[in-house]
C-alpha positions, 0 to 999 in steps of 0.5 A, spaced: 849 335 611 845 340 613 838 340 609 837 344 603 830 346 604 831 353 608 829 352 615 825 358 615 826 358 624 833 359 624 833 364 618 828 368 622 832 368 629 838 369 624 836 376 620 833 379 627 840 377 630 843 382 625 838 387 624 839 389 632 846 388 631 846 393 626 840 398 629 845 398 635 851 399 631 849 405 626 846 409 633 854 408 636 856 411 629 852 417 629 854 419 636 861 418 635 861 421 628 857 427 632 863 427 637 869 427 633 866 431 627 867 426 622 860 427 618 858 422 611 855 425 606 855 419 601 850 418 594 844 416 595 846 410 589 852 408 594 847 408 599 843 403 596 849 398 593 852 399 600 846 395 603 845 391 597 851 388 598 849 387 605 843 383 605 847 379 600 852 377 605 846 375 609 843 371 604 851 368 602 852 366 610 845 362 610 846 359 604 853 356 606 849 354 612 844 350 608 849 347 603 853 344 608 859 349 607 860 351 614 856 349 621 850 353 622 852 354 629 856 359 627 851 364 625 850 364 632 857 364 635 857 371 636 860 372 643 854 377 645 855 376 653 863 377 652 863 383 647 857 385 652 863 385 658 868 388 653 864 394 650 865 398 657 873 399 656 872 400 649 867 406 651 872 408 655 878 408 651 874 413 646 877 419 649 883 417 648 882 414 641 878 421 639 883 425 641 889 421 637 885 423 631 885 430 632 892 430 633 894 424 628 898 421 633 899 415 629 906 414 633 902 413 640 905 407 643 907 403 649 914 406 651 916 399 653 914 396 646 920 393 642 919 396 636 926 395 634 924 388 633 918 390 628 918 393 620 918 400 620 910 400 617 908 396 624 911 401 628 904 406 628 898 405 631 892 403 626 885 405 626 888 410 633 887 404 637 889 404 643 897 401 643 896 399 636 897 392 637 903 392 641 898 390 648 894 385 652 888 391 652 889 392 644 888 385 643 882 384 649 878 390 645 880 389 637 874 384 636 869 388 639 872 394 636 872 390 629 865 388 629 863 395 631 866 398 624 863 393 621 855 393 623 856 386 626 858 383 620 866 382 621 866 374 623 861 373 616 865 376 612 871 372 614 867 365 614 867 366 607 872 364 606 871 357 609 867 354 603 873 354 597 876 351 603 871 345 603 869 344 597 877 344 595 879 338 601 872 335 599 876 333 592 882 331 595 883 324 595 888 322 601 889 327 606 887 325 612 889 331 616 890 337 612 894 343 614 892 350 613 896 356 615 892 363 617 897 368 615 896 374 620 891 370 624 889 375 629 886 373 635 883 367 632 877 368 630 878 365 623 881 360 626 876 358 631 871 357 625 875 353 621 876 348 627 870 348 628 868 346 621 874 342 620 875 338 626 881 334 623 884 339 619 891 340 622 891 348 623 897 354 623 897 361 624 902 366 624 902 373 626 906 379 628 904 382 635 906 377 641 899 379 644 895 377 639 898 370 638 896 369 646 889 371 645 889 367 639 891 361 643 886 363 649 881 363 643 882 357 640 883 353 648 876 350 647 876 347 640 883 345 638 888 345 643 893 342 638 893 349 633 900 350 632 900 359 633 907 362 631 909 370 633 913 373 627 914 376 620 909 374 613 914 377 609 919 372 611 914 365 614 918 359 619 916 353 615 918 349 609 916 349 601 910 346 600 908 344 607 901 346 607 895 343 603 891 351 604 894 357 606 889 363 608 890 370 609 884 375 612 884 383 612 891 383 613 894 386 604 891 392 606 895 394 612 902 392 608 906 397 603 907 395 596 913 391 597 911 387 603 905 385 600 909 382 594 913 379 599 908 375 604 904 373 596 912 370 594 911 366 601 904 364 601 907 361 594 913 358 597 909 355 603 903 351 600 903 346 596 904 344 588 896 344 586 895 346 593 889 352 595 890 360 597 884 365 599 885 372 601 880 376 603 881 383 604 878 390 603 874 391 596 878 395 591 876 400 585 877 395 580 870 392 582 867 397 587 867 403 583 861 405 587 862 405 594 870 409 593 867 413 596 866 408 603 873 406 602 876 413 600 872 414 607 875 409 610 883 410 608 883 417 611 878 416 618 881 411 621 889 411 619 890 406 614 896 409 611 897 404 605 890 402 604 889 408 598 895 404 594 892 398 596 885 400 592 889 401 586 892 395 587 888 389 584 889 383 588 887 377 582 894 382 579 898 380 585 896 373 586 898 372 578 904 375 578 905 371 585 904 365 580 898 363 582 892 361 578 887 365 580 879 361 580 875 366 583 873 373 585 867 375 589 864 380 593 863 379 601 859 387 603 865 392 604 871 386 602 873 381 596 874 374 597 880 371 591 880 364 591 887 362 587 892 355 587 899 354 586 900 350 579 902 343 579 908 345 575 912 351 573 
């Protein structure tokens, strides 16, 4: 277990990291705001409670570290040579991502792309990136395009939902080798981290986009090649009732419509254990961030996120119950929730 005793080194090379990621991250926004008229004019109160949350995301990250929650190697992990490689495309895709904002092109997609096979709520282009995520160049710039809307703070924000996860097979007795299933596993950034801080954790992930699957599988190559990653459909999951002991989800209730979010928590509920954990992690809502509705209004209209205005009404502790969950915990990570449940033993 890491030392408790902060370590006032790593701490120090840790925040510098952040801040040059943040200082770059905010000049890119000016220019690109300037470009597309896209100007914010948030409170001074919203201001300052935005950069609060902020620095105790930091905070929270390195007391994981110091608490043996998670490795302190991934304080670091972030790929600064490949997203280096990567930024050039994603500059040069800008044009075309400007100019579907303008026009609210949300339907341009890759003609050969099988939308037929698709929910009608995936047949449209979140955030006006380029083939939403029907494409091999989709899934190469959606990481360093996530990092750059977040200011450097996506990777944090997902491992926070690592440590309900330890604390939680820390207390089981006789589970040689969990399975924890990532519902829209993305290209794999979760996962990879949970690999490497669960080495002897069996692990799953489910997705709709083909192309995601493959970078995820490209993703988690180095650390487990045993991850077992499927293509297809949350709202209707290939695995049997209560086969995993921890089942996650990141960033993905805010992109579903009302009933495909009810629909993906009922098989999240079938597919974990009795007594077994759930985490999600997602956008924050009104319920608790009153304050910054502002950012998150902001967010729902600039980046084509057509159900994540009802999301925000829609409180996920509200959904996880009437899921039959019992909900544990809700906390704050910056501009996102973490919701901690389990399946009852019984019932």
């Amino acid at each position: 277990m890491v030392g408790i005793v902060p370590q006032p080194a790593y701490r120090a090379a840790y925040l510098a990291q952040q801040t040059a990621f943040l200082l770059n991250c905010l000049a890119a926004h000016r220019v690109l705001r300037t470009l597309t008229g896209l100007n914010l004019d948030p409170s001074a109160d919203a201001i300052a409670l935005v950069r609060r949350r902020y620095d105790e995301l930091l905070e929270t990250d390195l007391e994981n570290v110091e608490r043996g929650l998670y490795p302190r190697a991934l304080l670091f992990q972030f790929p600064v040579r490949q997203y280096a490689k990567r930024l050039p495309k994603l500059v040069f895709d800008f044009p075309r991502t400007i100019r579907r904002l303008r026009k609210k092109d949300f339907k341009d997609l890759p003609p050969d792309a099988k939308l037929e096979h698709y929910p009608a709520y995936f047949r449209r282009n979140f955030h006006w990136q380029t083939d939403g995520y029907f494409s091999e160049h989709s899934a190469e710039l959606y990481d360093v395009g996530v990092e750059f809307l977040f200011l450097g703070t996506a990777d944090i924000m997902r491992r926070q939902v690592i440590p309900p996860v330890v604390e939680y097979l820390r207390a089981q007795s006789g589970t040689d080798r969990p399975r924890i299933l990532d519902v829209a596993c993305g290209t794999g950034r979760m996962l990879r981290q949970l690999a490497q801080t669960l080495p002897d954790a069996k692990l799953y992930g489910l997705d709709l986009s083909p192309y995601y699957v493959a970078a995820a599988r490209r993703m988690l190559a180095s650390v487990n090649s045993e991850a077992s990653l499927v293509a297809d459909n949350a709202e209707r999951m290939p695995f049997r009732d209560g086969y995993f002991d921890v089942s996650v989800s990141v960033f993905l209730f805010h992109e579903l419509p009302k009933r495909a979010r009810k629909n993906v928590l009922a098989e999240m509920f079938r597919v974990t254990k009795p007594g077994g954990l759930v985490v999600v992690e997602d956008s924050a809502q009104y319920v608790e961030a009153e304050a910054v509705a502002f950012f998150l209004d902001r967010f729902s209209e600039e980046f084509h996120e057509p159900y994540h205005r009802d999301y925000l009404r829609d409180d996920l502790r509200e959904q996880l119950t009437d899921a039959g969950f019992e909900v544990q915990s809700v906390e704050p990570c910056f501009v996102s929730k973490r919701v901690v449940a389990k399946k009852p033993l019984v019932g």
